[in-house]
N, C-alpha and C positions, 0 to 999 in steps of 0.2 A: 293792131291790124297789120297785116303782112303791105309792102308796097306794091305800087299798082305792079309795074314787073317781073316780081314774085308771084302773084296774083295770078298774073301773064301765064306764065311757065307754069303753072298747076293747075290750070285749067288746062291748057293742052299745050306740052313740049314742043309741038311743033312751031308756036310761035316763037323758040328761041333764039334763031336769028335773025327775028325783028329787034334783038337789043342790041345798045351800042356795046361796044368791046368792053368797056370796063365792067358794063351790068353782065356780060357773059362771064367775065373770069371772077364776079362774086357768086355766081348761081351756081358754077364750076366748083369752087371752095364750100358753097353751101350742101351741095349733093355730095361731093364726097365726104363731108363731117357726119350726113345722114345716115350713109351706107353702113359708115364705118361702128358709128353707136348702135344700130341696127345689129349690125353683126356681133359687138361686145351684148347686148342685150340679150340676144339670143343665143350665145355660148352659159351668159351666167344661167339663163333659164334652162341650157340644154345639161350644166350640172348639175341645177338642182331636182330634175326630170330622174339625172339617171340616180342619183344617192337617193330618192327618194323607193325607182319602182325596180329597186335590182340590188342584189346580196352583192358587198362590195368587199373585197377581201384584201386592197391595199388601196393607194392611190393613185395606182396606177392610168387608170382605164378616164378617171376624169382630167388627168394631164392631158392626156391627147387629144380631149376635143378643144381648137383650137380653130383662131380665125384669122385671116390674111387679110390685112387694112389695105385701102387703097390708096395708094403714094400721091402726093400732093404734084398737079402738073397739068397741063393744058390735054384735057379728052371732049369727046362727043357726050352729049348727055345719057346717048345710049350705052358707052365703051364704061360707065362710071360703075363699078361693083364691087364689094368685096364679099369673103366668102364664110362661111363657117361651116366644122364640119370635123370628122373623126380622122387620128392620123392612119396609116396602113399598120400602124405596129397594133394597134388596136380593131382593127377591119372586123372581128366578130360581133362588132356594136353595128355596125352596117346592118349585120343576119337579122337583130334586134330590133331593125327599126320597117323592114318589111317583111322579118318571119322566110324562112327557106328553110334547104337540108346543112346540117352541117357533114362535110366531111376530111378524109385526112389527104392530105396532098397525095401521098403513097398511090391513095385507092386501099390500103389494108384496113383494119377494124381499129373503130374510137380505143384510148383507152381512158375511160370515164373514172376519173376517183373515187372511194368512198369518202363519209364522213372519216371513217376510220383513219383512210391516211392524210384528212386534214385534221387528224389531233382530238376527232371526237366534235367538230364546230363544222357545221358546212358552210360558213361564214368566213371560214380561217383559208390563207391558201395552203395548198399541201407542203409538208413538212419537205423540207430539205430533204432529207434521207432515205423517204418516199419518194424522190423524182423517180418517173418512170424509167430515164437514162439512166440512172444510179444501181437500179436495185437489179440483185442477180435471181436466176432463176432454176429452179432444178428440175430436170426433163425427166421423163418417165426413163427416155429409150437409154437414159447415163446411167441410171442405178436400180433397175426393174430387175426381180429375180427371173431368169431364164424356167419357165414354163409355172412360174408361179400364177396366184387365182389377182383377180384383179382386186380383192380387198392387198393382199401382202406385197404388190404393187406400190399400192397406194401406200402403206404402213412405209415401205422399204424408200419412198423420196421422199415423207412425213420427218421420216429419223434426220435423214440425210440435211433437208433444210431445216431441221431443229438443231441439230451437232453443228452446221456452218452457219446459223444466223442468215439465211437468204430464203428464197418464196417460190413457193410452189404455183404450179399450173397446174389447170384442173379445171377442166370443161367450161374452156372459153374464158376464164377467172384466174384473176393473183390472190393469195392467198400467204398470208404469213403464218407460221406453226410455232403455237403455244403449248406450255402444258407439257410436253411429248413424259408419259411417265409408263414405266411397267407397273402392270398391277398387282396384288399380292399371287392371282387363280394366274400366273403368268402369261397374260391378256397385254395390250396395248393401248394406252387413252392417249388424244392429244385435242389439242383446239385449234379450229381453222377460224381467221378474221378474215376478212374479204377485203382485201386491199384495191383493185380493179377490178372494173368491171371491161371485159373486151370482147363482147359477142357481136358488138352492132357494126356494122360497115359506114351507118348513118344513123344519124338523131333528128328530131324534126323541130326546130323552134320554131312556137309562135310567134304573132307578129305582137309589139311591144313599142309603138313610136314614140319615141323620146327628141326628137330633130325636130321633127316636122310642129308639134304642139308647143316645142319653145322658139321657134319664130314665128308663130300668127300673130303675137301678140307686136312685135316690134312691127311687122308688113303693116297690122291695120295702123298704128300708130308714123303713118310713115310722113303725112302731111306736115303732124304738128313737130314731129323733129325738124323736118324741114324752116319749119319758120321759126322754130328757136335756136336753128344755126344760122338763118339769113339775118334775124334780130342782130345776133353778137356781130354780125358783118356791117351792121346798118342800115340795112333794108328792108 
């Protein structure tokens, strides 16, 4: 059984300047041991939240969610908290956790990978050599035949990004060129993969709370931490 003092202060805070100074700076040390497990509780719940309801393609994303203890030192009972919560290098788990638009800082259009350019796994992150800063692009208006039909167009940047190893654009879409062969009927065949997708200006995630559902469980449990930190204080 918790002591009368402790007892005191959990039925209502406010009688805690009815105790002497040394039962203040044990109930002090006892709240912030609480906060602080509280917070550790609810980050281990908030990774297993996200590795459980989200495709995880490194480990990135569950590094950042991270919690700030609160330092051991004389506070108000009200000033006692710590925190938990997503770093900013990570801030799209925020969009996740109440559902918005995503968009690109620019204001220009997403550019969405395929599976393709992560390697065939949409589990996988995109290949090195797929970054979108990386890969080059071949324009119509650079190697378009002057008054040609819009099929010999298309053949004529086809060749072009087949011969240099780089990607075509084509309605809104990246596109890497395989295959490019002459046929015997002297025709032209090639394969298009779909490396990006870049039509949308915006995407819309649902909402997916992964935060909020790994700390209920530490909030409701907040008494009895409390008195199994005042215990180890002797109270």
């Amino acid at each position: 059984m918790p002591s009368t003092a402790v007892r005191l202060v959990i039925d209502d805070p406010e009688n805690f300047h009815l105790l002497t100074a040394d039962m203040k700076e044990q109930i002090i040390k006892g709240a912030i041991a609480t906060v602080n497990i509280q917070a550790a509780l609810a980050r281990k719940n908030a990774v297993i939240n996200v590795k459980n309801d989200f495709t995880l393609r490194n480990n990135f994303t569950v590094s950042q969610i991270q919690y700030t203890q609160m330092p051991p030192g004389r506070y108000s009972l009200a000033a006692i908290e710590s925190r938990v919560g997503i770093t900013e290098k990570a801030g799209y788990m925020a969009r996740q956790e109440s559902g918005g638009e995503r968009v690109t800082k620019s204001g220009g259009n997403l550019a969405i990978p395929t599976n393709k350019a992560r390697g065939g796994n949409k589990g996988s992150p995109v290949i090195k050599k797929l970054y979108l800063s990386k890969i080059k692009t071949v324009h119509g208006g650079n190697y378009s035949r002057k008054g040609g039909t819009h099929v010999s167009k298309l053949i004529a940047r086809a060749a072009v990004a087949a011969r240099e190893n780089i990607f075509m654009r084509l309605s809104d879409n990246i596109f890497s060129v395989r295959d490019f062969l002459k046929t015997a009927n002297g025709g032209i065949s090639f394969k298009l993969d779909l490396i990006y997708n870049i039509k949308y200006d915006k995407t819309k995630t649902p909402q997916k709370a992964w935060l909020l559902p790994a700390s209920e469980k530490p909030a409701q449990d907040v008494e009895n931490i409390f008195i199994s930190q005042m215990k180890k204080l002797g109270m």
